[in-house]
Every structure is written in C-alpha cells, then in structure tokens.
C-alpha positions as CSV (number, residue, x, y, z in Angstrom):
1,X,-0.3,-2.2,10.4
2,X,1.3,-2.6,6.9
3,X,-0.2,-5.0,4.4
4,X,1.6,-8.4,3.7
5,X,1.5,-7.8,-0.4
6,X,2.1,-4.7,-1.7
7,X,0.5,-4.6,-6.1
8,X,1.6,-2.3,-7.6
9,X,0.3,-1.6,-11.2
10,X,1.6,1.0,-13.9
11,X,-0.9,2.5,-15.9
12,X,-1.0,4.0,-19.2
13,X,-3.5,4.3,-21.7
14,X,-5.5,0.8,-21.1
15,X,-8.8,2.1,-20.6
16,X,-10.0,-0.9,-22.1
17,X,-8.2,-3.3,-20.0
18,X,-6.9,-1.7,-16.9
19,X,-10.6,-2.3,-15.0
20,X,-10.2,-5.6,-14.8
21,X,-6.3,-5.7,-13.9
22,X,-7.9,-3.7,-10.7
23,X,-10.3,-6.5,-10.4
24,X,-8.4,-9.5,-11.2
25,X,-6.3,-8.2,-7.6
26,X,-9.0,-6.9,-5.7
27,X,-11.6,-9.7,-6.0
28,X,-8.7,-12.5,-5.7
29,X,-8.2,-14.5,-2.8
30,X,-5.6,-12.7,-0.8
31,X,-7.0,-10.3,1.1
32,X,-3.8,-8.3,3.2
33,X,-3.2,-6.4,0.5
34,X,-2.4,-2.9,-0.8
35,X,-2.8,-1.8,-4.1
36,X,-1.1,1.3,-5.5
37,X,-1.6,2.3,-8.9
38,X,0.4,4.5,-10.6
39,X,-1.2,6.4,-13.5
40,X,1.5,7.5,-15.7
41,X,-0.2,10.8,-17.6
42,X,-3.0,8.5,-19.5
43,X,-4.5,10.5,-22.1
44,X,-7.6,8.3,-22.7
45,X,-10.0,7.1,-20.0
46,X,-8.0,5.4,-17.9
47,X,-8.2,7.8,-15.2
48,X,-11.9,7.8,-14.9
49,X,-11.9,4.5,-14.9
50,X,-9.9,4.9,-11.6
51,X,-11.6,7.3,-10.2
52,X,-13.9,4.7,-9.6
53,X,-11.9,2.8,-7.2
54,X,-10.7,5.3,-5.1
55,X,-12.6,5.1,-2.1
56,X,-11.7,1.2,-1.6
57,X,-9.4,1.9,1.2
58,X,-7.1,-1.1,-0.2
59,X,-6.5,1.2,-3.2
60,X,-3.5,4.1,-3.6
61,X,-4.1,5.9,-6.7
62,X,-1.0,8.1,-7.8
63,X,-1.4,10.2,-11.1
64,X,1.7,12.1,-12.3
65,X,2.7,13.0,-15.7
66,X,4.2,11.1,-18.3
67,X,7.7,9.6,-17.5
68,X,8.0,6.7,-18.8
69,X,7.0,2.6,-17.7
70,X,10.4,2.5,-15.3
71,X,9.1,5.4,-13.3
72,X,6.0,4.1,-13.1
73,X,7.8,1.4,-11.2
74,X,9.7,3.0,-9.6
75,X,7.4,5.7,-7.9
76,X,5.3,2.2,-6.9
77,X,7.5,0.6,-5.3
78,X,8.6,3.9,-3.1
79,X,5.1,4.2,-1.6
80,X,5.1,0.3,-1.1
81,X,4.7,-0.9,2.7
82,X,4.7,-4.4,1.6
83,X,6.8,-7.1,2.5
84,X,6.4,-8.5,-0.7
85,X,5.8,-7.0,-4.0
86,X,3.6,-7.9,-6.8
87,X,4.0,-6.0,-10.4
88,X,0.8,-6.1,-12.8
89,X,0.8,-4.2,-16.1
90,X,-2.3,-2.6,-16.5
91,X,-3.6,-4.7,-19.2
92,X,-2.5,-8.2,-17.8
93,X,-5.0,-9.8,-15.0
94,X,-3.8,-12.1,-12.3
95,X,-5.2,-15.7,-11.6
96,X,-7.7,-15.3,-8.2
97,X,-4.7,-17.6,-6.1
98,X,-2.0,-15.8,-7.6
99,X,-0.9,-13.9,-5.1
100,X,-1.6,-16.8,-2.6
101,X,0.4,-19.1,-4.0
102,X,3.5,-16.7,-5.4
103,X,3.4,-15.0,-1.5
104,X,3.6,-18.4,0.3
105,X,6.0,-19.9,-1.9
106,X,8.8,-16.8,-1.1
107,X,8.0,-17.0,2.4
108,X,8.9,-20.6,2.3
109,X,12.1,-19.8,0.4
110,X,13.4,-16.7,2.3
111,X,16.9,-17.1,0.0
112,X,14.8,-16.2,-3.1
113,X,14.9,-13.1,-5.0
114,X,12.0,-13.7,-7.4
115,X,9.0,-15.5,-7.3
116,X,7.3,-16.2,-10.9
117,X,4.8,-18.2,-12.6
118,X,3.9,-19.9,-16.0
119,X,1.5,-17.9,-18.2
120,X,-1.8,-17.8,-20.1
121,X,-1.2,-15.8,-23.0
122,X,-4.4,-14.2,-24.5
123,X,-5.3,-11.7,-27.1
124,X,-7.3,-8.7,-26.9
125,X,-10.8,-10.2,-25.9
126,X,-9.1,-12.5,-23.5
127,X,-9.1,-15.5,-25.8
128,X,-6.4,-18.4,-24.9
129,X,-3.6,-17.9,-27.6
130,X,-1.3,-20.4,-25.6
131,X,0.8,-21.6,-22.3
132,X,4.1,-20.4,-21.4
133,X,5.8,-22.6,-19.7
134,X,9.2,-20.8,-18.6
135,X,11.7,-21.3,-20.8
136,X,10.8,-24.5,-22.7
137,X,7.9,-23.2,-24.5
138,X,6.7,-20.2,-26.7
139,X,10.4,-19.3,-27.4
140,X,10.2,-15.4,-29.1
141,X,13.4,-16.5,-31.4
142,X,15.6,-18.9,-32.2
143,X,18.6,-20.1,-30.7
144,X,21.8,-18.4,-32.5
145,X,23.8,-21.7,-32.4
146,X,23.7,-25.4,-32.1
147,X,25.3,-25.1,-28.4
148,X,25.8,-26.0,-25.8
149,X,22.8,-24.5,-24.1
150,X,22.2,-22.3,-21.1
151,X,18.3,-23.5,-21.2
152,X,19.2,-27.3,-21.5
153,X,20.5,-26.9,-17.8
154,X,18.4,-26.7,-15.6
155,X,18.8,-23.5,-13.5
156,X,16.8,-21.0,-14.0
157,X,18.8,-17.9,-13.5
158,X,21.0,-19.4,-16.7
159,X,17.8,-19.9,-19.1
160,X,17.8,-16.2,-18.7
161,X,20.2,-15.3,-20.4
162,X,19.3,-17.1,-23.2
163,X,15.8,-15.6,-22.8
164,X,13.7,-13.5,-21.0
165,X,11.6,-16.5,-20.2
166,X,9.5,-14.5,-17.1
167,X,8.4,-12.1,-20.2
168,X,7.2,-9.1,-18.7
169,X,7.0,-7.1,-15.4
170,X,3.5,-8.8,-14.5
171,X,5.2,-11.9,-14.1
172,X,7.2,-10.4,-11.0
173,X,6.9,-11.2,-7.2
174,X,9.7,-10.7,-4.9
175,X,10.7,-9.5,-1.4
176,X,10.9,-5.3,-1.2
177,X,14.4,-5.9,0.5
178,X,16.0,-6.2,-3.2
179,X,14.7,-2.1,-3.0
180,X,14.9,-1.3,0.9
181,X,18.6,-3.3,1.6
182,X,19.8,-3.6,-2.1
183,X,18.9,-0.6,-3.7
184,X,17.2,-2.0,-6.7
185,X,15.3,-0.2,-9.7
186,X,14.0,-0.5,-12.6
187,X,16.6,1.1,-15.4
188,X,15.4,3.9,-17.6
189,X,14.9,1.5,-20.9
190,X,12.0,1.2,-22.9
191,X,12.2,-2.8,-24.0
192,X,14.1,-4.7,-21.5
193,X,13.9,-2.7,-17.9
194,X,12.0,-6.1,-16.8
195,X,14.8,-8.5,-18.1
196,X,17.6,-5.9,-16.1
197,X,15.9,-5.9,-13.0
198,X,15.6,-9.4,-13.1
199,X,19.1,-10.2,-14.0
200,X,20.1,-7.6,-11.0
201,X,18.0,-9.2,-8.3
202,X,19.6,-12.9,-9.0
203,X,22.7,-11.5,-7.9
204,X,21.0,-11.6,-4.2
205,X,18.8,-14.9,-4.8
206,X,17.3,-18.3,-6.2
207,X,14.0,-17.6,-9.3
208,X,11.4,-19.8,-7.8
209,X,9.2,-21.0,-10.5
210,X,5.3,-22.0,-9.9
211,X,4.3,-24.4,-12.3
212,X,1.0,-23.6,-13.2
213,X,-0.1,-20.4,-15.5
214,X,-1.4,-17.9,-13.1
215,X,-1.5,-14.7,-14.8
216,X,-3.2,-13.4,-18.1
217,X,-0.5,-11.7,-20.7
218,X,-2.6,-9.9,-23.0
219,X,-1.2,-9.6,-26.6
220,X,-2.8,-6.8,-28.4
221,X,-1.5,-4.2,-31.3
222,X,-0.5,-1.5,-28.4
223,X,2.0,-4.2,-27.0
224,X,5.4,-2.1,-26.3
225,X,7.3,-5.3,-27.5
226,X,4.8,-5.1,-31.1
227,X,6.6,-1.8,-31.4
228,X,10.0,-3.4,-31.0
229,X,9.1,-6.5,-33.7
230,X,8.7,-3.5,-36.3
231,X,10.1,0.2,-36.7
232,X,11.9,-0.6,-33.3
233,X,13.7,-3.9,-33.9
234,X,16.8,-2.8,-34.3
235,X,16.8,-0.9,-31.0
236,X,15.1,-3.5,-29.1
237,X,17.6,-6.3,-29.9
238,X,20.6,-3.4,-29.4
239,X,19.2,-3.0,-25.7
240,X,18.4,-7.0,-24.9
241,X,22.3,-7.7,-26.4
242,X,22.8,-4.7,-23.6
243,X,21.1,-6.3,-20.9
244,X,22.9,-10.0,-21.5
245,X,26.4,-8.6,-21.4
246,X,26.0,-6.1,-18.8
247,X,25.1,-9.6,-16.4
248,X,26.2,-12.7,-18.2
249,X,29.6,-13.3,-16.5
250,X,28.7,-12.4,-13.5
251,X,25.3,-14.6,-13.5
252,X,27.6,-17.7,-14.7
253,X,30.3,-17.0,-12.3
254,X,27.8,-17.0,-9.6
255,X,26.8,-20.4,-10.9
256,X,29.9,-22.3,-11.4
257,X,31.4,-24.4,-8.9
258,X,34.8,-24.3,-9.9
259,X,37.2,-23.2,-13.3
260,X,36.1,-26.3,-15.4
261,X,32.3,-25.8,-15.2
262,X,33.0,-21.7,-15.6
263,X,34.7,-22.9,-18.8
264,X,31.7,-24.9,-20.1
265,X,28.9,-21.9,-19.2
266,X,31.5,-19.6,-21.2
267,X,30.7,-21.7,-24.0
268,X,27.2,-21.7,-23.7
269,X,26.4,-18.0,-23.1
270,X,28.2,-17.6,-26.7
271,X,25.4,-20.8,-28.0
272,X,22.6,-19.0,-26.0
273,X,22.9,-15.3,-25.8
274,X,20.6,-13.6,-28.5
275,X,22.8,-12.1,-31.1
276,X,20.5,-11.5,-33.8
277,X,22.7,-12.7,-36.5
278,X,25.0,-10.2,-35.2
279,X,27.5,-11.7,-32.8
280,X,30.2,-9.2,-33.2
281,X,27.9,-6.9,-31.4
282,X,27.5,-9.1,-28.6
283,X,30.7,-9.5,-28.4
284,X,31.8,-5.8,-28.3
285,X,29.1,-5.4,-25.5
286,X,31.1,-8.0,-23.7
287,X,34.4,-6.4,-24.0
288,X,32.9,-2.6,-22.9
289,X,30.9,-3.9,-20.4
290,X,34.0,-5.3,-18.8
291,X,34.5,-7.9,-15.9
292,X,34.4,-6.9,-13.0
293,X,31.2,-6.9,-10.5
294,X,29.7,-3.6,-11.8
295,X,29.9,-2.5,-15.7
296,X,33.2,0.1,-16.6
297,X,33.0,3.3,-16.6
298,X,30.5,4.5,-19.6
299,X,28.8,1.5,-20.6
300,X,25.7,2.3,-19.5
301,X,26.0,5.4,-21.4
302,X,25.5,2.9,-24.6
303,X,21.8,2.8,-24.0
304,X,21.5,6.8,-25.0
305,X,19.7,6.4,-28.9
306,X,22.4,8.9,-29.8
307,X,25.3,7.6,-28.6
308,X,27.5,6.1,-31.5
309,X,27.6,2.7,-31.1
310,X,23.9,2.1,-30.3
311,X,22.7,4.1,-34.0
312,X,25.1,1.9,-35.7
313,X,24.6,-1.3,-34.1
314,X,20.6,-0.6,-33.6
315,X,20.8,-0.1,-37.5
316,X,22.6,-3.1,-38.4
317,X,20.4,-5.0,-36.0
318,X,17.5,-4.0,-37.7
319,X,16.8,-6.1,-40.6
C-alpha cells in the first residue's frame, strides 16, 4: 500500500545538519510516510551519516553523483509513491505537526497546487534569528517603486511575483499530480529553480498559506543564496528577473477578472517585479519571453552563463 506523504530531501554536503532534517521527519507526528533521500555525490560525511538510517523501512536512500540541487529533485520526486509531496533541504528541520497540518489542509482544498507555511528562521546552532511571515515580513529587498503593489493585494500567487515569499524548496507541499498529470520539474537553475516551480504549479492551483511557522530555515555561510549576495549577485538577480518574466503575464492574467483589473496588475508587476535598479533588463526579459502561454522560442536558452545577454546583463546587475 503506498504512503500518504511522500519527503523527499536533497542532500549535499550537510553532515552537520542533515541528521536532524532525517529526524525532524521521522520522529514527527505523521506516521504514513515515506522518506527518500537523495544524496547528491556529498564529499564530506553525509553519507555515513545516512548509512545510519537505512534499515528504517520508512527510509529510501538514493546516492548518485553530483548533478546538481534540481536533479536532486527531480530523481526524488520519480521514486515518490506519495499522494502528496513534501520537500526538505537537508539542513532545514520540519516542525513535529508539519506535515499533519500542511497534508490535511490540501486534502481539504483539492483545487490547490501548493501548500506552505510561515517560517522560523535560525542560524547555524539553531538559534531563532526571526519569523517569516509570507510576504509581509523579512522582505530580502526593497521594493523598486512606490506602486501600486502586487503584495498589497491580497492574493498570494501575485505577492510572488514581487517576491519569493515561500523562500526555499523546504517550504513546499503539494499534490504529486503537478508531476504525474502536469508534467512538472524543477528547472536546471542554481538560484531560483524553487521560485520557477512555484510560479509553474499556480498555473494548475490556489497557494494555501498556514499561518503559523512550521519549519526551521537554517542560515549559515554554505547558504546557496550567501553565494548569490556576493561573487554571484549579478547572476542570481539575472535568473530571478528570468523567472518573473518568464510567468508574470500569465500569473496576472490568470488573476484578472476582466480588461480593467488586467490593466491595473500591469501596473503593478512594473511597481513590484525585482529589477535591481535595472528595469531595462526586466523589461527586455518581458519582450523575449513573449505572450503567449509558453515562453518563445529561445528564451529559455537565456539562462546558459554564456549566452550574450545573461554575461552582460548578469554584469550590469552586479553592483
């Protein structure tokens, strides 16, 4: 009989960390569960660490070599039997009733895509640095312009376009027919494959937001996104500018109830969208990406480091 929750965590080079990731789903409590972790070619002791767990029969351990945190994912979410999937980096933790509360709450709303929570952010010894509360706190910039606001709305699929206020792949629940019926994955990118797979799956439902912070984001100096605040900025904001134009009309559209209010959210993805100081980029993003339901031909070929328009743009971006 398959599991109701299918976990599935990525792993890579957390030996500090990813023991209690493992724990913080095994010792919670929901109990029909499967939990698949994929090691992604760790070179510390991660894999010892396991090693350890792999006779719990709730536990599939997958080692392959190093491809990257989106096949990670991906691989996961092919040996998932779950009707519901749960993502946990490997050195984030989950609240005990996490998976309780997140699993009841999309099986009450069978229309939604995505299931998420607030979150405890902490640093590397587990220490509360703060509470992220969706899009109204914690902000990781500001605004480009005075408005109007996608955030000041009130719909949730909006204020993400103006930010990735769900903040990482940890924060993700949501029913495996986005990847059995839909075809959903996680995009080869190395800063925002989270924030594209989200924006993807609200083209097939409603975000359902839990109130409360049940889940631990760990902030410590091996943080992917640390990279991209330094010698990657520039690359980072290219690909977030990337993700927001590849599905801002179509997520307003999908919005709008008629020509007027499509006119207003216009105006407010140009207030909200992160440009970086650097709307002309944005803006040529928009125009490449084209609009019609799926991006023209060759814009996803932007993402390549080498191509062009990313170096220059990503270079620009950077300061």
């Amino acid at each position: 009989m398959n599991p109701a929750v299918s976990v599935i965590i990525p792993s890579y080079n957390h030996e500090a960390y990813v023991g209690a990731a493992v724990e913080s789903v095994l010792a919670g409590s929901f109990e029909d569960l499967e939990l698949i972790v994929v090691d992604d070619g760790s070179t510390d002791g991660s894999r010892g660490v396991l090693e350890t767990y792999r006779d719990d029969p709730r536990v599939v351990l997958h080692l392959q070599e190093n491809r990257g945190a989106h096949a990670a994912l991906n691989r996961g979410l092919e040996l998932a039997r779950g009707e519901i999937a749960f993502i946990l980096d490997s050195d984030d933790a989950f609240d005990p009733e996490r998976i309780g509360v997140l699993h009841d709450r999309l099986r009450s709303n069978p229309g939604a895509a995505i299931a998420s929570s607030w979150i405890r952010v902490v640093d590397a010894a587990g220490s509360e640095l703060g509470i992220k509360q969706a899009w109204r706190t914690l902000p990781p910039w500001a605004p480009p312009g005075p408005g109007p606001r996608l955030s000041d709305l009130g719909d949730a699929r909006l204020a993400l376009l103006e930010t990735n206020w769900i903040s990482t792949t940890s924060n993700l629940a949501f029913p495996m027919r986005l990847i059995r019926e839909h075809g959903l994955r996680f995009a080869g990118l190395r800063y925002a494959h989270d924030w594209d797979f989200i924006l993807s799956a609200c083209a097939f439902g409603a975000v359902e937001l839990v109130e409360r912070p049940l889940l631990d984001y760990r902030v410590h100096g091996a943080n992917t996104i640390g990279e991209g605040a330094d010698e990657g900025r520039g690359a980072m904001r290219f690909e977030i500018m990337w993700v927001v134009a590849r599905h801002g009309m179509r997520t307003i559209r999908d919005a709008a109830g008629n020509e007027a209010e499509l006119a207003h959210l216009r105006r407010a993805l140009w207030g909200s969208a992160p440009t970086f100081g650097r709307p002309e980029v944005f803006d040529q993003l928009v125009v490449l990406r084209g609009s019609g339901d799926a991006p023209s031909s060759g814009y996803d070929a932007l993402t390549d480091p080498a191509h062009p328009l990313n170096r220059s743009a990503s270079a620009a971006l950077q300061t």
